[in-house]
FIVEX-777125 format. One record per residue (C-alpha): x, y, z. Coordinates in nm, 3 decimals. Example, Ala and Ser with C-alpha at 12.3 -4.5 7.8 and 13.67 -1.06 7.14 Angstrom:
% residues 2
ATOM,1.230,-0.450,0.780 .
ATOM,1.367,-0.106,0.714 .
END
This chain:
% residues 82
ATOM,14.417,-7.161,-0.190 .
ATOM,14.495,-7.406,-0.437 .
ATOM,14.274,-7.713,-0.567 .
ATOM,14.381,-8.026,-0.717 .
ATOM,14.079,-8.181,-0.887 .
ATOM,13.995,-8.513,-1.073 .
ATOM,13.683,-8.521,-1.312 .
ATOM,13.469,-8.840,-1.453 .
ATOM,13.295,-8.857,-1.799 .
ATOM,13.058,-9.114,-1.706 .
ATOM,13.005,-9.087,-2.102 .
ATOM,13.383,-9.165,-2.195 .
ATOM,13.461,-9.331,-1.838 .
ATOM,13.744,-9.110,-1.850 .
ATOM,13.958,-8.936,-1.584 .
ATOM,14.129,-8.604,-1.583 .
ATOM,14.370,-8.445,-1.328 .
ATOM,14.445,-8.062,-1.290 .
ATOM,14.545,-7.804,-1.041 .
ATOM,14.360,-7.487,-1.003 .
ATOM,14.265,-7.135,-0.810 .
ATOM,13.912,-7.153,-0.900 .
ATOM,13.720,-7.465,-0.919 .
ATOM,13.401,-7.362,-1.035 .
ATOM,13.517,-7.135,-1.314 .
ATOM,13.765,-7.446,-1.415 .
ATOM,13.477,-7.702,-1.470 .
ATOM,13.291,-7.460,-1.655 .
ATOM,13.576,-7.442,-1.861 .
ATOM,13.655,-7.776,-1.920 .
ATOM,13.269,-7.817,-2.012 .
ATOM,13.267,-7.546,-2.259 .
ATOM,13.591,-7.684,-2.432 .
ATOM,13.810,-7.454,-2.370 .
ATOM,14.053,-7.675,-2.244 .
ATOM,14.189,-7.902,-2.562 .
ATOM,14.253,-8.217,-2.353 .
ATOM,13.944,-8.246,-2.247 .
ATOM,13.710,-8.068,-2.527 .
ATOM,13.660,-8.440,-2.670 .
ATOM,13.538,-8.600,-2.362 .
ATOM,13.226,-8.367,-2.260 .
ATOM,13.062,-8.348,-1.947 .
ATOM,13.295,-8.385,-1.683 .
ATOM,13.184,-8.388,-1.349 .
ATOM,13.450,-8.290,-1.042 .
ATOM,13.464,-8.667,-0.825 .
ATOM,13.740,-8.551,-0.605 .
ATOM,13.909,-8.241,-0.497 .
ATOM,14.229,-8.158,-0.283 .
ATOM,14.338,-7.811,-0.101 .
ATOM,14.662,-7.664,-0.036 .
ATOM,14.804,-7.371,0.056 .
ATOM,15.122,-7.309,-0.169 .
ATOM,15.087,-7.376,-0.609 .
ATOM,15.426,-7.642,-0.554 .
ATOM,15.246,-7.846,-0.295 .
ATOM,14.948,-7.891,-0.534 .
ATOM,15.169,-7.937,-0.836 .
ATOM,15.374,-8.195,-0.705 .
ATOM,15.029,-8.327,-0.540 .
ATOM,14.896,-8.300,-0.912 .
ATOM,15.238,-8.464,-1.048 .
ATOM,15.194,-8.790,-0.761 .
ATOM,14.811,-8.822,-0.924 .
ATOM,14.910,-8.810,-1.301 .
ATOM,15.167,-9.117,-1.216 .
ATOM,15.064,-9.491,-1.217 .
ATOM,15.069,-9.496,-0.834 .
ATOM,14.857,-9.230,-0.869 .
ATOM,14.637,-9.374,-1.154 .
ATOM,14.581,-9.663,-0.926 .
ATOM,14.470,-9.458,-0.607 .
ATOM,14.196,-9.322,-0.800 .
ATOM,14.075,-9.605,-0.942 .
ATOM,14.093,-9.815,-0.599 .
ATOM,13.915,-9.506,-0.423 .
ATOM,13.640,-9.453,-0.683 .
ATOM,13.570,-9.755,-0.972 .
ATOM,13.635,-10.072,-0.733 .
ATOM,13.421,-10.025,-0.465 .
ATOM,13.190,-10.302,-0.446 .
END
């Protein structure tokens, strides 16, 4: 299976998008800095995860969430609730 994943720094208020085989041993590597993009930001916490069966679905899955339209879904779904 593959995972696409957003994390939150609730320190930074950042967001980060990726695509993965292993979810657990990703966040741990994201919160270890080993990933450069996201060394600066520490902790990250995973707010939302997505499953597929094929690498291209999650990439273009991955690809739809790093675009404004995408941007925008995961804001509306997780910082304007009220």
């Amino acid at each position: 299976m593959f995972y696409v994943y957003v994390l939150y720094s609730h320190k930074f208020n950042r967001t980060y998008t990726g695509q993965t085989q292993n979810l657990e041993t990703r966040l741990i590597q994201h919160n270890s800095g080993y990933s450069k993009s996201t060394k600066p930001y520490i902790p990250w916490e995973i707010i939302h995860t997505e499953e597929f069966n094929t690498r291209e679905e999650a990439l273009l899955r991955e690809k739809f969430l790093k675009s404004s339209a995408g941007r925008r879904f995961i804001k509306d779904m997780f910082f304007n609730q009220q």
